[in-house]
C-alpha positions in Angstrom: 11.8 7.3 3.6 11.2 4.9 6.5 9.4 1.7 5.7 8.3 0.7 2.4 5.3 -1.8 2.8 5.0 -3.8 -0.6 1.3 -4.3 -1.7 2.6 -6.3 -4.4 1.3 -9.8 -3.3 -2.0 -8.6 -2.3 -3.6 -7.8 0.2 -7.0 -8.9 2.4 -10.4 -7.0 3.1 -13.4 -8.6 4.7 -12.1 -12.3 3.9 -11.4 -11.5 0.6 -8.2 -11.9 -1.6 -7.0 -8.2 -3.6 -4.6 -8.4 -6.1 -2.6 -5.1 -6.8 -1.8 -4.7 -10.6 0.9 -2.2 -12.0 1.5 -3.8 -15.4 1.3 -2.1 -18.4 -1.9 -3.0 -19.0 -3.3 -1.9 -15.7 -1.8 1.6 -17.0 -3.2 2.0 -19.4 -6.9 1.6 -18.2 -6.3 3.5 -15.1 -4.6 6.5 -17.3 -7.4 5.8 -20.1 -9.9 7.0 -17.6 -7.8 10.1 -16.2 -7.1 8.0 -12.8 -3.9 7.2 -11.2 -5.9 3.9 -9.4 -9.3 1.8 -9.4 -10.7 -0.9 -7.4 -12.6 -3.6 -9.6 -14.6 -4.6 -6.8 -16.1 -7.4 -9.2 -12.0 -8.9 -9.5 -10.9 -7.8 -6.2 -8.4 -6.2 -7.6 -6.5 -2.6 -7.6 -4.6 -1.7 -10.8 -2.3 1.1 -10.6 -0.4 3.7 -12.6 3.1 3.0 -12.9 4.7 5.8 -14.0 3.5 8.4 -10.3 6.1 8.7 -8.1 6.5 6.8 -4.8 4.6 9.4 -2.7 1.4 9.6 -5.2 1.6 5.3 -5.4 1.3 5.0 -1.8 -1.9 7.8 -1.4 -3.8 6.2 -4.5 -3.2 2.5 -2.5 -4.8 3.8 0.5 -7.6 5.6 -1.8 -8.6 2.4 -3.5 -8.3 0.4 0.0 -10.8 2.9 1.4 -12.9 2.3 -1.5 -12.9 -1.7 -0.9 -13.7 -1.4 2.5 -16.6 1.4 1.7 -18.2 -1.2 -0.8 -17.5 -4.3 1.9 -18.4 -3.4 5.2 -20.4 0.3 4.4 -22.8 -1.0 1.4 -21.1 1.7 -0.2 -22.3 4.6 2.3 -19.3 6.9 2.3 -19.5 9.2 -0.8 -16.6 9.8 -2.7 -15.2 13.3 -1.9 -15.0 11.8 1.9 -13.1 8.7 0.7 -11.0 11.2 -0.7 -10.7 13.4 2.3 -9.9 10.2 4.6 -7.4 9.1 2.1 -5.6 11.9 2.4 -5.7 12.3 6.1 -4.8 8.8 6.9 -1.9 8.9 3.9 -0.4 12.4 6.2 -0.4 10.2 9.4 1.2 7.3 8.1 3.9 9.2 6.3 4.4 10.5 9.2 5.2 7.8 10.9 7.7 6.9 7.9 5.1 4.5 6.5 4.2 4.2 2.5 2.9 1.7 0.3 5.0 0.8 -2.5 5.7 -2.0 -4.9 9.3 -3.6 -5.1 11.0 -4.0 -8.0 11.1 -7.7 -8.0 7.6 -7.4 -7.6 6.7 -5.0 -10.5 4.7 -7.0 -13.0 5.8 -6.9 -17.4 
């Protein structure tokens, strides 16, 4: 793979600060409610599965970044099976380009 971009110092939508959480705990709520990802658009903050593999990491990252900006700057206007479709679409493109979101290993949180 090309370029890993780490996500795991955050991130910025609309002037706001995201955290992106892959401990343990984050695990377990996101598996707890059959998800691999969420966005707590309360915390600004997406918690992620740790144990999916790079490729899955990276299309759930842009899943939950489409659903911050839908709830930002749409009022929450796109429905969910499009912010899945765009997801996907825009995850294809940038691996294509040798682009994926990742988290480093100095950066995985305990």
């Amino acid at each position: 793979m090309g370029m890993l971009v780490s996500v795991g110092k955050g991130f910025k939508v609309g002037g706001f600060d995201f955290a992106v959480d892959t401990s343990p705990q984050a695990h377990r709520m996101v598996t707890a409610n059959n998800n691999f990802g969420e966005c707590d658009l309360r915390n600004h903050t997406i918690s992620l599965s740790s144990d999916i593999d790079e490729t899955l990491l990276s299309k759930t990252f842009i899943h939950e970044v489409i659903e911050a900006v839908n709830n930002i700057y749409c009022d929450n206007g796109i429905p969910h099976d499009k912010i899945q479709q765009l997801s996907f679409g825009l995850h294809q493109a940038l691996e294509s380009l040798d682009v994926r979101f990742g988290v480093k290993n100095e950066e995985v949180q305990a």
